[in-house]
Structures are given as C-alpha cells and as structure tokens.
C-alpha positions as CSV (number, residue, x, y, z in Angstrom):
1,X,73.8,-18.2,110.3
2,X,75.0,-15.2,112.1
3,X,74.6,-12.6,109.4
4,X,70.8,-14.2,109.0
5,X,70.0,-13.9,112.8
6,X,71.3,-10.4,112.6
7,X,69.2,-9.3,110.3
8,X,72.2,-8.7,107.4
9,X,71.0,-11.0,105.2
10,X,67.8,-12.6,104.4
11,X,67.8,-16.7,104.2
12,X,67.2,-16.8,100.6
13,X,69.8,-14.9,99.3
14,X,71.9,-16.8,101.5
15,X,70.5,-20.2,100.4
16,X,71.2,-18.9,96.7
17,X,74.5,-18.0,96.8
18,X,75.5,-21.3,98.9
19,X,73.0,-23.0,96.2
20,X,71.1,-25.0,99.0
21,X,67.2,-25.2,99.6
22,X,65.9,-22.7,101.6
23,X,64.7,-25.2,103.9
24,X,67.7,-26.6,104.4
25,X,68.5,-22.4,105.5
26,X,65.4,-22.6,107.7
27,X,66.0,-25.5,109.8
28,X,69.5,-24.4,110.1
29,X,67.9,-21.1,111.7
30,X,65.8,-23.4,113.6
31,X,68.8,-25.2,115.5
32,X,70.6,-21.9,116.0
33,X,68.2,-20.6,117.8
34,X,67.9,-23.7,120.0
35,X,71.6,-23.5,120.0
36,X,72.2,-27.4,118.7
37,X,74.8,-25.6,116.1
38,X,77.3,-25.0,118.2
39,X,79.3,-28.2,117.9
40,X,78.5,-28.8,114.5
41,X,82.1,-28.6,112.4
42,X,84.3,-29.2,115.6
43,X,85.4,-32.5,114.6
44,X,85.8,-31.4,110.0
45,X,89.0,-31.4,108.9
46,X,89.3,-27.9,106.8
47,X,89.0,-28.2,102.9
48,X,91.9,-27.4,100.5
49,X,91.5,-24.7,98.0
50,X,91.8,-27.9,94.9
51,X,88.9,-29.6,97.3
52,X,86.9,-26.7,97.6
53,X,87.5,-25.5,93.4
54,X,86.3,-29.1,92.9
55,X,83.2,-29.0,94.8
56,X,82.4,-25.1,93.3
57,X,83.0,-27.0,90.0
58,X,80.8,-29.8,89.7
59,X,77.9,-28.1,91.4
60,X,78.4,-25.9,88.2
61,X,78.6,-28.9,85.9
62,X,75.7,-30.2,87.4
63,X,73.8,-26.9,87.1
64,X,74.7,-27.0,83.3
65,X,73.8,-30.2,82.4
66,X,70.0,-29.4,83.9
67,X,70.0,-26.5,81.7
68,X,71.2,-28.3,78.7
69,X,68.2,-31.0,79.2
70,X,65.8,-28.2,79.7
71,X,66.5,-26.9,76.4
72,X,66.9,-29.8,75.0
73,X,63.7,-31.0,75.9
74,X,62.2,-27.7,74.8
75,X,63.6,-28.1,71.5
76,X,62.0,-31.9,71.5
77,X,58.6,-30.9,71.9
78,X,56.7,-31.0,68.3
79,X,55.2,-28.1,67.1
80,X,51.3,-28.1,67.1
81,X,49.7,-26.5,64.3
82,X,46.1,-25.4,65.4
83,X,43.6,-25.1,62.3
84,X,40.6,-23.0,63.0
85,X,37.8,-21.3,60.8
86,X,40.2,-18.3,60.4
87,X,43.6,-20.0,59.3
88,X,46.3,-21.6,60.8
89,X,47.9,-21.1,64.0
C-alpha cells in the first residue's frame, strides 16, 4: 500500500499486476489510512518459492481456461444471415 499512498503508483495498476479487484485495492487503502493494516501478516508463515510458482501458476491456468470459454463460446454462436430488399447480409 505504501507505494499507492505515496503517490508511486496508482491502485489499478497495482490491483492489475497482483490480479485483484480494485476494490479489494480500495478498501485496502481504506484501512491503511485508518491504520488497521499494521498487524495484518504478523502471525503468516512466509511462502516458499514452489508455493508461490504454484499460486502464480494456477491463477494463470485459471485465466486461460476463461479465455478458452470465451472463444469458445464465440465460435458457438450461429451465424445470422439477415435478408433484406437489397441482398443478403
């Protein structure tokens, strides 16, 4: 949150690159402020480069497959052929 609240960078890029809703950024921002986020993570154990490569991995699986459907359901859609006065279209 620091870099946001510094003015670095701006909430949506930030929300992009961690691929989180930018509401999920905003109320983040939100407790900040209030400074409620200062205890948050004390208690995690860190991740291990396989855990994190995991995690990084499936979001990207996950990301995929939505792109698969959405062009597979493109490609399911029928054609309409629209017949007017002047021809086909």
């Amino acid at each position: 949150m620091r870099p946001i609240l510094e003015g670095k960078e701006r909430a949506i890029d930030v929300a992009r690159r961690l691929s989180l809703p930018a509401k999920t950024i905003g109320n983040w921002l939100s407790k900040a402020r209030e400074g409620k986020l200062n205890h948050v993570g004390a208690t995690r154990r860190e991740i291990s480069e396989q855990e994190a490569e995991l995690s990084r991995l499936r979001r990207e699986n996950a990301e995929l497959r939505m792109k698969r459907a959405r062009l597979n359901s493109r490609r399911a859609r029928p054609i309409r052929i629209i017949e007017t006065q002047e021809g086909l279209h």
